[in-house]
FIGU-801522 format. One line per 5 residues: number of its first residue (from 1); their letters; for each residue y, z negated, x negated of N, C-alpha, C. Coordinates in nm, 3 decimals. Last residue first. Layout:
% residues N
NUM = A = Y/Z/X/Y/Z/X/Y/Z/X ~ ...
END
This chain:
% residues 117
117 = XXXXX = -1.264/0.868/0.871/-1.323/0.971/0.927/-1.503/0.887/0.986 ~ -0.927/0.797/0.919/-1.053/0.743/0.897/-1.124/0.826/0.927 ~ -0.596/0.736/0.766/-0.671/0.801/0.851/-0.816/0.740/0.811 ~ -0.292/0.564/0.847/-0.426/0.563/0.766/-0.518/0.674/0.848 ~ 0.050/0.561/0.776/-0.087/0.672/0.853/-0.179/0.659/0.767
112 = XXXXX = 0.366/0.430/0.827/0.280/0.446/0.777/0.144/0.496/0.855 ~ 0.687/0.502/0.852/0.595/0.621/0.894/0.418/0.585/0.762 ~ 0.820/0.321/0.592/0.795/0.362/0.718/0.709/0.500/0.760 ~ 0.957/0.030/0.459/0.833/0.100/0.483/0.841/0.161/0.597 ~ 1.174/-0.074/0.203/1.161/-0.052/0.334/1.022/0.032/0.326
107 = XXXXX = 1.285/-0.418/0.094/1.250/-0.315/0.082/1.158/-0.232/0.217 ~ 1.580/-0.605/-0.004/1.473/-0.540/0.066/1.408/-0.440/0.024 ~ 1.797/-0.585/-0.142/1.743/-0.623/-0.252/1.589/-0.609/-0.150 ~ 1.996/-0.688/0.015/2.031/-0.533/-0.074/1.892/-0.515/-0.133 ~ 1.974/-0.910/0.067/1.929/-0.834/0.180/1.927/-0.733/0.115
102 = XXXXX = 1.872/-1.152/-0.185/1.989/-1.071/-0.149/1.936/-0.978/-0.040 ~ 1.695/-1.248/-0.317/1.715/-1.333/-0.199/1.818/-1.218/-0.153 ~ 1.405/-0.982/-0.402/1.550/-1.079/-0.451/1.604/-1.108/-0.322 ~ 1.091/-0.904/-0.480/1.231/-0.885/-0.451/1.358/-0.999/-0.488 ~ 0.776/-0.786/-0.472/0.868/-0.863/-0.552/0.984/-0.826/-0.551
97 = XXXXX = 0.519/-0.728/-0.197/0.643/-0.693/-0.290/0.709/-0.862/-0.322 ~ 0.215/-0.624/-0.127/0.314/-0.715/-0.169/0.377/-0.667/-0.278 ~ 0.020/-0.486/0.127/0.114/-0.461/0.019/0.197/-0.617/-0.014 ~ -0.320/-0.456/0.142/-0.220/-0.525/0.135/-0.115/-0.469/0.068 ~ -0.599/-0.305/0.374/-0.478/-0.266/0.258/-0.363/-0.393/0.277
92 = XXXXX = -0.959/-0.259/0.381/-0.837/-0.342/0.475/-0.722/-0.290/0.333 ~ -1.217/-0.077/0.453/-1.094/-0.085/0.376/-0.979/-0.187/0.490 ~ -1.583/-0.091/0.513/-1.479/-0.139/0.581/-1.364/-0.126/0.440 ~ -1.827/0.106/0.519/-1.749/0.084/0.457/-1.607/0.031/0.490 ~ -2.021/0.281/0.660/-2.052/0.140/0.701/-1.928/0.030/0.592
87 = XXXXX = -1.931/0.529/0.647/-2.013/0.497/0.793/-1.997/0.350/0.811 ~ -1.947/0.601/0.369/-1.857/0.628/0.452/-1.883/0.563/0.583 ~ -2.087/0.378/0.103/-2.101/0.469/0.239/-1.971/0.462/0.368 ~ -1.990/0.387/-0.212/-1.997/0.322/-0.058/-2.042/0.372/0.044 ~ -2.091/0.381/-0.529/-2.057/0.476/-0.422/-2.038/0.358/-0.260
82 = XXXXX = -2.019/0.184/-0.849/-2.069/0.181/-0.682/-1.993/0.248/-0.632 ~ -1.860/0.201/-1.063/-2.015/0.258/-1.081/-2.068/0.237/-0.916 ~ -1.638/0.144/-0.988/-1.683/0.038/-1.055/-1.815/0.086/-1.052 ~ -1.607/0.330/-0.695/-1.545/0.270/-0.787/-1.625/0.126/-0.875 ~ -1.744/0.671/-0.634/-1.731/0.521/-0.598/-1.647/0.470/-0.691
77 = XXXXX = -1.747/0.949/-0.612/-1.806/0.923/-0.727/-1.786/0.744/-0.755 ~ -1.769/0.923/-0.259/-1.824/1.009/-0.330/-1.855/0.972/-0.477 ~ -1.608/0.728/-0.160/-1.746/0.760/-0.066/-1.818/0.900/-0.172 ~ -1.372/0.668/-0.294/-1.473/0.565/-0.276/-1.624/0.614/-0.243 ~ -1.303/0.922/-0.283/-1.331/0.941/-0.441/-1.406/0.790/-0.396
72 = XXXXX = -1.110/0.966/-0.039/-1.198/0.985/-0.049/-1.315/0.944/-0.165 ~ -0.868/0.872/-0.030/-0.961/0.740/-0.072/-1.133/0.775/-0.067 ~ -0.564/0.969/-0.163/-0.660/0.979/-0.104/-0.803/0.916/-0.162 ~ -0.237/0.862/-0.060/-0.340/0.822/-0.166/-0.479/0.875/-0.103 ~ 0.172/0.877/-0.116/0.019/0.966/-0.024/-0.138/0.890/-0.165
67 = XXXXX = 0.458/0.818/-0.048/0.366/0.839/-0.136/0.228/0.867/-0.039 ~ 0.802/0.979/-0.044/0.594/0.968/0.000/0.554/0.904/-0.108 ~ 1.099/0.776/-0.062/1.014/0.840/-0.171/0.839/0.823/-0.083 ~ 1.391/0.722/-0.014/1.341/0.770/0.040/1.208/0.845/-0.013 ~ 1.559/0.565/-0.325/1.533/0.682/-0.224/1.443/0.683/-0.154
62 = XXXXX = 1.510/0.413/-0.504/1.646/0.364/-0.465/1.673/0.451/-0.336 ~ 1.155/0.273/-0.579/1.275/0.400/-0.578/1.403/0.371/-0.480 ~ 1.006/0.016/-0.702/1.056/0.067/-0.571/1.159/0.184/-0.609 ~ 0.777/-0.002/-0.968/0.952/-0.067/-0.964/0.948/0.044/-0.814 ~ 0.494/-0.155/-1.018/0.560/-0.051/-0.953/0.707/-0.065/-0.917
57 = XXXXX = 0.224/-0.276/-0.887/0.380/-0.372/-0.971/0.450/-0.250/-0.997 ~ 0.019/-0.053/-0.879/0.009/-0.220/-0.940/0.151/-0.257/-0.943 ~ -0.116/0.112/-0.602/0.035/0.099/-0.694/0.018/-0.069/-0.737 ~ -0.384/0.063/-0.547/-0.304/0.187/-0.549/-0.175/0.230/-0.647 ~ -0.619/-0.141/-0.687/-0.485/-0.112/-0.680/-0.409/0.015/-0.691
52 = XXXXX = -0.894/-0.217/-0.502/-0.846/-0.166/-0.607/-0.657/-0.118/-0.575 ~ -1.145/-0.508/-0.515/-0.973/-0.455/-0.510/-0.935/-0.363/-0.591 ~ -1.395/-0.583/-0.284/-1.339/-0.515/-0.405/-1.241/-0.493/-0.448 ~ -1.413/-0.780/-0.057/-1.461/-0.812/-0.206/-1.406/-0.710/-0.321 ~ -1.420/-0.655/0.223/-1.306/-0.788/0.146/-1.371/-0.850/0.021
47 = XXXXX = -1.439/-0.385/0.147/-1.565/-0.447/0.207/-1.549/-0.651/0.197 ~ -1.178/-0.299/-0.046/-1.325/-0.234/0.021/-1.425/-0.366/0.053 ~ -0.860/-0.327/-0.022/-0.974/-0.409/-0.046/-1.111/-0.354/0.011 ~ -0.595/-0.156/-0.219/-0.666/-0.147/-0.127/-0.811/-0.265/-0.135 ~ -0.264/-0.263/-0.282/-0.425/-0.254/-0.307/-0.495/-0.197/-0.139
42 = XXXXX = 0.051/-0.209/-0.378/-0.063/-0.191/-0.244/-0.193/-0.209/-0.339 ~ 0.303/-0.357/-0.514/0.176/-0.311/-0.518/0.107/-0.313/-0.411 ~ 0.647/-0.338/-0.607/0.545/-0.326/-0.499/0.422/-0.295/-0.541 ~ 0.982/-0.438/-0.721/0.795/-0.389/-0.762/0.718/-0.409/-0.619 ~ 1.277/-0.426/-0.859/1.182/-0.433/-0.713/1.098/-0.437/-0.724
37 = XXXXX = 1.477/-0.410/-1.098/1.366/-0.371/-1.060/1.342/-0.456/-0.944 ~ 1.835/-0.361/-1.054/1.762/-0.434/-1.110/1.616/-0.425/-1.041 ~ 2.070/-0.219/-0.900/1.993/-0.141/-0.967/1.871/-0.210/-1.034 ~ 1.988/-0.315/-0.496/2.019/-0.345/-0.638/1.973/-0.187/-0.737 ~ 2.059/-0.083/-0.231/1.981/-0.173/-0.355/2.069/-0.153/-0.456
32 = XXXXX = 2.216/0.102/-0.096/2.246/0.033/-0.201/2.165/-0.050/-0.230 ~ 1.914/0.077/0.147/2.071/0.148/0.098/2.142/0.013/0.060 ~ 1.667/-0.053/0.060/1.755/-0.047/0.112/1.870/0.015/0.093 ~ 1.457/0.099/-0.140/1.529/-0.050/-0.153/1.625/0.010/-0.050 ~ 1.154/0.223/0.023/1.258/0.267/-0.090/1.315/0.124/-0.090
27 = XXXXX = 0.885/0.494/0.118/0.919/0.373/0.103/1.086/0.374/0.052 ~ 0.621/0.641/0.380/0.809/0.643/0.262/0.819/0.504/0.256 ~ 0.290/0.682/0.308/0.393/0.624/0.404/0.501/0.614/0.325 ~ -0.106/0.695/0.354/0.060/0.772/0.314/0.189/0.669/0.349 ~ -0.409/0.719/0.319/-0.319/0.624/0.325/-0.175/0.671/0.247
22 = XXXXX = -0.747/0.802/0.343/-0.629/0.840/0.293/-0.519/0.732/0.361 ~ -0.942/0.738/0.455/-0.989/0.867/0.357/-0.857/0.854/0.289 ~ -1.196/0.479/0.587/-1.088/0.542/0.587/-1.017/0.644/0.446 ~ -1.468/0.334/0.687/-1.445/0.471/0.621/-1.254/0.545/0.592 ~ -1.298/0.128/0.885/-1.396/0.196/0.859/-1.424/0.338/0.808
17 = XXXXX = -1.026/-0.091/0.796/-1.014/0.085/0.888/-1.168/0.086/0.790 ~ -0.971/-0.406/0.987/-0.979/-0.326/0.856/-1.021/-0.175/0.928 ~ -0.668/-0.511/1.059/-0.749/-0.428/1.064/-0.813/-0.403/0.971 ~ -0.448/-0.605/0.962/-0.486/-0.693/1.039/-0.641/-0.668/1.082 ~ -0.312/-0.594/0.637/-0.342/-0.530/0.769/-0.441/-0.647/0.872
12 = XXXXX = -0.091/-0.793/0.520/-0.234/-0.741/0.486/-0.245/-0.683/0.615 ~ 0.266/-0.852/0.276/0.140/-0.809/0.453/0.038/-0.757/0.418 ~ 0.450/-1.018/0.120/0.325/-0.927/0.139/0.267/-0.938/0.255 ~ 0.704/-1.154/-0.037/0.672/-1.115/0.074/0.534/-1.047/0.072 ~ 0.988/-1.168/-0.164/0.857/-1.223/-0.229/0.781/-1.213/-0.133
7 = XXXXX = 1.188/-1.069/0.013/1.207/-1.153/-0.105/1.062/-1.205/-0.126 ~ 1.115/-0.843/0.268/1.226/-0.931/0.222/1.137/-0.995/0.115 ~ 1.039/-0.535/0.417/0.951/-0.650/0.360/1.086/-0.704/0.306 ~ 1.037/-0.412/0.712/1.138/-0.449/0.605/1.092/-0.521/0.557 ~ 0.940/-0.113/0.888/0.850/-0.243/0.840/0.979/-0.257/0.722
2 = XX = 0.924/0.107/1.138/0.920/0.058/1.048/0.931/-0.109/1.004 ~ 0.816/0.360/1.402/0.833/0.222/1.364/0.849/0.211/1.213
END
């Protein structure tokens, strides 16, 4: 499956993933995109109070581009001086993108994989 985000757009998971370790998935602008910037930021939200931002605003690649994030570093040296516990640690993930009314100007998501331990 894949996912076409269009013109000013963002999805939040619907789920949140308990303890979850890592978060991958290709992205890019549609064949032929524009050459003019795109931006995407994923955050991740720990426990729907914390936010941290995987990719802040981030211009989109014109290619077929992994990205991969591992989320272990919450359950071990934590973020913001707080460790979490793996067990009882809910992550939900949003992405929102900044685009253009033009279809060229999409952007694509696919083969996304959260894992959880």
């Amino acid at each position: 499956q894949s996912l076409r985000l269009q013109q000013n757009s963002s999805f939040t998971s619907a789920d949140s993933y308990t303890g979850a370790t890592s978060i991958s998935f290709y992205y890019s602008q549609v064949t032929n995109g524009f050459n003019n910037p795109h931006n995407l930021t994923l955050t991740a939200i720990i426990n729907g109070t914390v936010t941290v931002y995987l990719i802040n605003n981030q211009p989109i690649p014109k290619t077929w581009t992994q990205a991969s994030f591992d989320l272990s570093y919450f359950y071990t040296t934590g973020v913001n001086g707080v460790v979490y516990p793996k067990a009882t640690t809910e992550v939900t993930f949003s992405f929102n993108f900044v685009g253009h009314s033009n279809p060229k100007g999409d952007l694509n998501l696919d083969d996304l994989i959260i894992l959880c331990e």
